[in-house]
C-alpha positions as CSV (number, residue, x, y, z in Angstrom):
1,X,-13.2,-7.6,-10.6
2,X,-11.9,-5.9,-13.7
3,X,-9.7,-2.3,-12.7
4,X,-11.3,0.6,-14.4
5,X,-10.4,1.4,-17.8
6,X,-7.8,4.0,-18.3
7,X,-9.2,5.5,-21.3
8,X,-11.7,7.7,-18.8
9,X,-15.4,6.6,-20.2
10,X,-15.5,4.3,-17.5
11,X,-15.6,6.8,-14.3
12,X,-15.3,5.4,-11.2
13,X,-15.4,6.6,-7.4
14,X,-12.8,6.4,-4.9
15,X,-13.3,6.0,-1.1
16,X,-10.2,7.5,0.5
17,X,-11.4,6.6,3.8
18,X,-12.0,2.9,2.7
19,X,-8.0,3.0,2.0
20,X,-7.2,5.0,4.8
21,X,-8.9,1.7,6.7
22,X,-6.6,-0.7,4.8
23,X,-3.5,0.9,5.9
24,X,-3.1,-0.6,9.1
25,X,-3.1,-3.8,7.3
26,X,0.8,-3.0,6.0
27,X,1.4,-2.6,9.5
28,X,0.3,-6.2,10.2
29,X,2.0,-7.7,7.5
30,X,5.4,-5.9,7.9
31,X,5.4,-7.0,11.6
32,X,4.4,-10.6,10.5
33,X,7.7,-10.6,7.9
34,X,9.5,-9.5,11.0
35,X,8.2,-12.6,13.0
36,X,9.1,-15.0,10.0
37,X,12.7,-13.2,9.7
38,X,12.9,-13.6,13.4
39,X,12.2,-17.7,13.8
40,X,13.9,-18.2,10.4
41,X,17.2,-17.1,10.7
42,X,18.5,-18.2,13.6
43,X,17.7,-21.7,12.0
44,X,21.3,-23.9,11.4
45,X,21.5,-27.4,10.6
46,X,25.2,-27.0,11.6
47,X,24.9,-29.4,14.4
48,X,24.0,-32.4,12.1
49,X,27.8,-33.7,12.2
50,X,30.5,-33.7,9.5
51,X,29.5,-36.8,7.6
52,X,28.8,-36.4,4.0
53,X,25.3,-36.7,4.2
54,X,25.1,-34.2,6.9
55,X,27.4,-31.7,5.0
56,X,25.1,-32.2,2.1
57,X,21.7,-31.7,4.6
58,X,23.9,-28.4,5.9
59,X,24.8,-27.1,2.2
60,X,21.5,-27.5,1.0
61,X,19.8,-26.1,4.3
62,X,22.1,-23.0,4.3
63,X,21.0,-22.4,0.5
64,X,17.1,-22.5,1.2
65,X,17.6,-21.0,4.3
66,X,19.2,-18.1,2.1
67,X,16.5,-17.8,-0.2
68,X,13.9,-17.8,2.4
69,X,15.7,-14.7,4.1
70,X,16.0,-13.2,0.9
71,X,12.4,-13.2,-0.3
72,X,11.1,-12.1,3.2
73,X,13.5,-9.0,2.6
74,X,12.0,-8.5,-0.9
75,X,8.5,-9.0,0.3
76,X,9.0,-6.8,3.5
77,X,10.4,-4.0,0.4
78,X,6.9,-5.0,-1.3
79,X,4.7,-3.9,2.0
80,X,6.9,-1.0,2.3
81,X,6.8,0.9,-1.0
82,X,3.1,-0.1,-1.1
83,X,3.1,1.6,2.0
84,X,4.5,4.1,1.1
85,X,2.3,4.8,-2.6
86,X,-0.7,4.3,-0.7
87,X,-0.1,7.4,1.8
88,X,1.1,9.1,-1.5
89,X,-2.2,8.0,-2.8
90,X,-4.3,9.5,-0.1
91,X,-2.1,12.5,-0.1
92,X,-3.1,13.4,-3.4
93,X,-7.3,12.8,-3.1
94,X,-7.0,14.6,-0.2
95,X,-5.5,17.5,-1.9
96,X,-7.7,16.9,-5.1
97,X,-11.1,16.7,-3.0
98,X,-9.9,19.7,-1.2
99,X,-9.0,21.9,-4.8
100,X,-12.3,20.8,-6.1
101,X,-14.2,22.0,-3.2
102,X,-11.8,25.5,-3.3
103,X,-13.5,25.7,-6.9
104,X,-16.6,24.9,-6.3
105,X,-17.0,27.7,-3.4
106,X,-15.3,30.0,-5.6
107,X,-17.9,29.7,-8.4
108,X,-20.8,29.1,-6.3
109,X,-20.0,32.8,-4.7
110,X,-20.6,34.7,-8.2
111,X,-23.0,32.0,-9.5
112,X,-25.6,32.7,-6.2
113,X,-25.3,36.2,-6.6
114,X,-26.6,36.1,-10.3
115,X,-29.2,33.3,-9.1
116,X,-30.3,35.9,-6.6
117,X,-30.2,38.6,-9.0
118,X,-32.5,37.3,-11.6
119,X,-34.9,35.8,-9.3
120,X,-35.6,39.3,-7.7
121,X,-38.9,41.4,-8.7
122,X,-38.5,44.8,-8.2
């Protein structure tokens, strides 16, 4: 499904308690990087022996091995920030819903006393 069009003639609602829901999802996926990082890194091939073959087995294990560390710390960066922009996110509807409904009490105050004004017949 397409996002929604920036340009505004395409409104759109937004449940904040859908994504208030999702948020323990981060949760499961940061502790899931955690598990990967845990049973990859302690992974050697150092104890294949000092022939070539081995030393090449050991260079080019070391090398993926790196790389695999390194994209589970840039994906457990990933969870975080969107973590983080989510609860930021919230944060702000929150607010928003909560200035809207400020307004809307402020002009309903007036607004029913002119409703009940004019409907009066004395």
């Amino acid at each position: 499904m397409a996002p929604p069009s920036a340009s505004g003639d395409n409104p759109f609602d937004v449940h904040v308690d859908r994504i208030v829901a999702f948020q323990p999802t981060f949760e499961r996926l940061d502790a899931r990087v955690v598990t990967a990082h845990n049973q990859v890194s302690p992974a050697s091939a150092q104890g294949l022996g000092s022939f070539p073959q081995a030393q090449t087995i050991i260079t080019e294990h070391t090398r993926l091995l790196a790389e695999l560390l390194a994209r589970l710390a840039e994906l457990k960066a990933a969870i975080a920030a969107a973590n983080t922009k989510t609860t930021m996110l919230i944060e702000n509807y929150r607010k928003a819903e909560s200035a809207n409904q400020t307004s809307v009490e402020a002009l309903m105050g007036p607004l029913l006393n002119v409703i009940s004004a004019v409907t009066r017949k004395d």
